[in-house]
C-alpha positions in Angstrom: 7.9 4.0 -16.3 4.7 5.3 -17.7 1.0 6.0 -16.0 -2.1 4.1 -16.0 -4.8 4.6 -18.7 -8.3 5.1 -17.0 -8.8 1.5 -18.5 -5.7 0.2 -16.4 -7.2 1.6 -12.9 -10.7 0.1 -14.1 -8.7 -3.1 -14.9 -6.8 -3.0 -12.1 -9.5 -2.3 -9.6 -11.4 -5.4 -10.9 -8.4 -8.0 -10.6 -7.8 -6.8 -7.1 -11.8 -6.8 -6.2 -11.7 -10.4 -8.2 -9.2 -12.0 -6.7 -10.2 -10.8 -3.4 -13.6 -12.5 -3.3 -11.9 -15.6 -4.8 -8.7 -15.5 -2.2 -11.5 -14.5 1.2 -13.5 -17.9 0.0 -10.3 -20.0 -0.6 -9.2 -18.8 3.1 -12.7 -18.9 5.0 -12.5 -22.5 3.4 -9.5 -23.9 3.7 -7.8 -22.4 6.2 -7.6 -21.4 9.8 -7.2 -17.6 9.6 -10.0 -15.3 11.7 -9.2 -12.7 9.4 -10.1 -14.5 5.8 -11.9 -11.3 4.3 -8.8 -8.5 5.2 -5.9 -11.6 4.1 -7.6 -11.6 1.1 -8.0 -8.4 0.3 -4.4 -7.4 1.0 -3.0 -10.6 -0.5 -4.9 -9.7 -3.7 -3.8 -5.9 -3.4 -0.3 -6.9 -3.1 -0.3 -9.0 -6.5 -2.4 -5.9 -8.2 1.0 -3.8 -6.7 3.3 -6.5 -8.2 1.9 -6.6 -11.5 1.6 -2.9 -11.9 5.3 -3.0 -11.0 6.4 -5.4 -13.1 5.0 -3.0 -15.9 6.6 0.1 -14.7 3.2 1.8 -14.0 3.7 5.0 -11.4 0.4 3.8 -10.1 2.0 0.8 -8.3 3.4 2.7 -5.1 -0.3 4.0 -4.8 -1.1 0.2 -4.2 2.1 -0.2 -1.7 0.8 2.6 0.3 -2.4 1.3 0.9 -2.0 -2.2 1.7 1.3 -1.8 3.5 -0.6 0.5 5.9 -3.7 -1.7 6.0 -0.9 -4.5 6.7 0.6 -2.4 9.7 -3.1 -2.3 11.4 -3.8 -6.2 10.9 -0.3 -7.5 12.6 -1.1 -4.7 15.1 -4.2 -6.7 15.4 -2.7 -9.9 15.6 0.4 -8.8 18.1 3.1 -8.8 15.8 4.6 -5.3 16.5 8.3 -5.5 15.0 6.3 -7.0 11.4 3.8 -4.0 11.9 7.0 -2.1 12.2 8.8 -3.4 9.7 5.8 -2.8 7.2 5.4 1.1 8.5 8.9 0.9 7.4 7.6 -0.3 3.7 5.3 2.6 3.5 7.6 4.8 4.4 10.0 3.5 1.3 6.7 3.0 -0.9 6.1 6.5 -0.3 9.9 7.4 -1.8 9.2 5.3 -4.4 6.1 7.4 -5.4 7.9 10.6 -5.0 11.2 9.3 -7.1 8.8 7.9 -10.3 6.4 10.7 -10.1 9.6 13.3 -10.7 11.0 10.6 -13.3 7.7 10.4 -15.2 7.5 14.0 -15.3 11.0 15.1 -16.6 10.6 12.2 -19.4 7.3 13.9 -20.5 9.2 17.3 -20.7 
Protein backbone atom coordinates (compact mmCIF):
# COMPACT_ATOMS: atom_id res chain seq x y z
CA UNK A 1 0.00 0.00 0.00
CA UNK A 2 1.54 3.34 -0.65
CA UNK A 3 0.01 7.16 -0.44
CA UNK A 4 -1.26 9.43 -2.93
CA UNK A 5 0.97 11.98 -4.75
CA UNK A 6 -0.60 15.51 -4.54
CA UNK A 7 -1.13 14.74 -8.46
CA UNK A 8 -3.26 11.55 -7.42
CA UNK A 9 -5.73 13.68 -4.99
CA UNK A 10 -5.85 16.41 -7.86
CA UNK A 11 -6.54 13.36 -10.25
CA UNK A 12 -8.71 11.90 -8.11
CA UNK A 13 -10.77 14.80 -7.19
CA UNK A 14 -11.39 15.44 -10.95
CA UNK A 15 -12.65 11.79 -11.88
CA UNK A 16 -14.99 11.91 -9.01
CA UNK A 17 -16.18 15.75 -9.72
CA UNK A 18 -16.26 14.35 -13.66
CA UNK A 19 -18.07 11.57 -13.35
CA UNK A 20 -20.38 13.13 -11.02
CA UNK A 21 -21.74 15.78 -13.45
CA UNK A 22 -21.85 13.08 -16.16
CA UNK A 23 -23.67 10.33 -13.72
CA UNK A 24 -26.36 13.47 -12.05
CA UNK A 25 -27.22 14.22 -16.10
CA UNK A 26 -27.47 10.47 -17.04
CA UNK A 27 -29.88 10.05 -13.86
CA UNK A 28 -31.95 13.41 -14.10
CA UNK A 29 -32.40 11.96 -17.69
CA UNK A 30 -32.95 8.76 -17.73
CA UNK A 31 -34.20 7.76 -14.78
CA UNK A 32 -36.73 8.15 -12.05
CA UNK A 33 -34.63 9.07 -8.98
CA UNK A 34 -35.60 12.53 -6.97
CA UNK A 35 -32.24 12.50 -5.80
CA UNK A 36 -30.19 12.51 -9.32
CA UNK A 37 -27.46 15.16 -8.06
CA UNK A 38 -26.51 13.21 -4.39
CA UNK A 39 -26.82 9.36 -6.52
CA UNK A 40 -24.38 10.70 -8.61
CA UNK A 41 -22.19 12.15 -6.55
CA UNK A 42 -21.88 9.10 -4.22
CA UNK A 43 -22.01 6.68 -7.14
CA UNK A 44 -19.07 8.49 -8.67
CA UNK A 45 -17.32 8.69 -5.10
CA UNK A 46 -17.67 5.06 -4.65
CA UNK A 47 -15.77 4.21 -8.06
CA UNK A 48 -13.01 7.02 -7.09
CA UNK A 49 -12.86 4.65 -3.64
CA UNK A 50 -12.69 1.46 -5.73
CA UNK A 51 -10.08 2.54 -7.96
CA UNK A 52 -7.87 3.97 -5.33
CA UNK A 53 -8.34 0.54 -3.70
CA UNK A 54 -7.58 -1.40 -6.41
CA UNK A 55 -4.10 0.44 -6.33
CA UNK A 56 -3.47 0.05 -2.75
CA UNK A 57 -3.55 3.85 -2.10
CA UNK A 58 -4.16 4.61 1.93
CA UNK A 59 -6.23 7.46 0.60
CA UNK A 60 -9.10 5.02 -0.36
CA UNK A 61 -10.72 4.55 3.15
CA UNK A 62 -10.72 8.47 3.20
CA UNK A 63 -13.23 8.07 0.20
CA UNK A 64 -15.23 5.08 2.14
CA UNK A 65 -15.69 7.43 5.02
CA UNK A 66 -17.20 10.08 3.33
CA UNK A 67 -19.57 8.54 1.03
CA UNK A 68 -20.63 5.77 3.30
CA UNK A 69 -21.72 8.45 5.74
CA UNK A 70 -23.22 10.62 3.07
CA UNK A 71 -24.96 7.09 2.03
CA UNK A 72 -26.29 6.58 5.71
CA UNK A 73 -28.10 10.27 5.47
CA UNK A 74 -29.73 9.63 1.90
CA UNK A 75 -31.46 6.05 2.80
CA UNK A 76 -32.27 7.89 6.12
CA UNK A 77 -33.90 10.20 3.64
CA UNK A 78 -35.44 7.69 1.69
CA UNK A 79 -36.74 5.32 4.81
CA UNK A 80 -34.52 2.68 4.49
CA UNK A 81 -33.18 2.37 8.13
CA UNK A 82 -31.58 -1.29 8.32
CA UNK A 83 -29.50 -0.13 4.73
CA UNK A 84 -28.68 3.21 6.61
CA UNK A 85 -27.58 0.86 9.24
CA UNK A 86 -25.94 -1.44 7.49
CA UNK A 87 -23.78 1.44 5.72
CA UNK A 88 -22.97 3.16 9.45
CA UNK A 89 -21.79 -0.25 9.81
CA UNK A 90 -19.36 0.31 6.63
CA UNK A 91 -18.00 3.38 8.08
CA UNK A 92 -17.38 2.05 11.05
CA UNK A 93 -15.16 -0.97 9.18
CA UNK A 94 -13.81 1.85 6.64
CA UNK A 95 -12.66 3.60 9.49
CA UNK A 96 -10.53 0.23 10.71
CA UNK A 97 -9.47 -0.01 7.46
CA UNK A 98 -7.84 3.56 7.69
CA UNK A 99 -6.36 2.97 11.03
CA UNK A 100 -4.84 -0.73 9.93
CA UNK A 101 -3.09 0.82 6.49
CA UNK A 102 -2.11 4.02 8.00
CA UNK A 103 0.08 1.84 10.84
CA UNK A 104 1.10 -0.63 7.74
CA UNK A 105 2.24 2.35 5.61
CA UNK A 106 4.06 3.68 8.38
CA UNK A 107 6.17 0.63 9.67
CA UNK A 108 7.04 -0.11 5.88
CA UNK A 109 8.56 3.43 5.60
CA UNK A 110 10.61 2.79 8.86
Amino acid sequence: MTRSSRQGWIASALAWLIGFGILAVFLARFTNTDVPNTDGFLTAGSLVGQVLLSRKKVENWLVWIVVDILYVGLYMYKGLTLTAILYGVFVLMAAVGLSTWYADARRERV
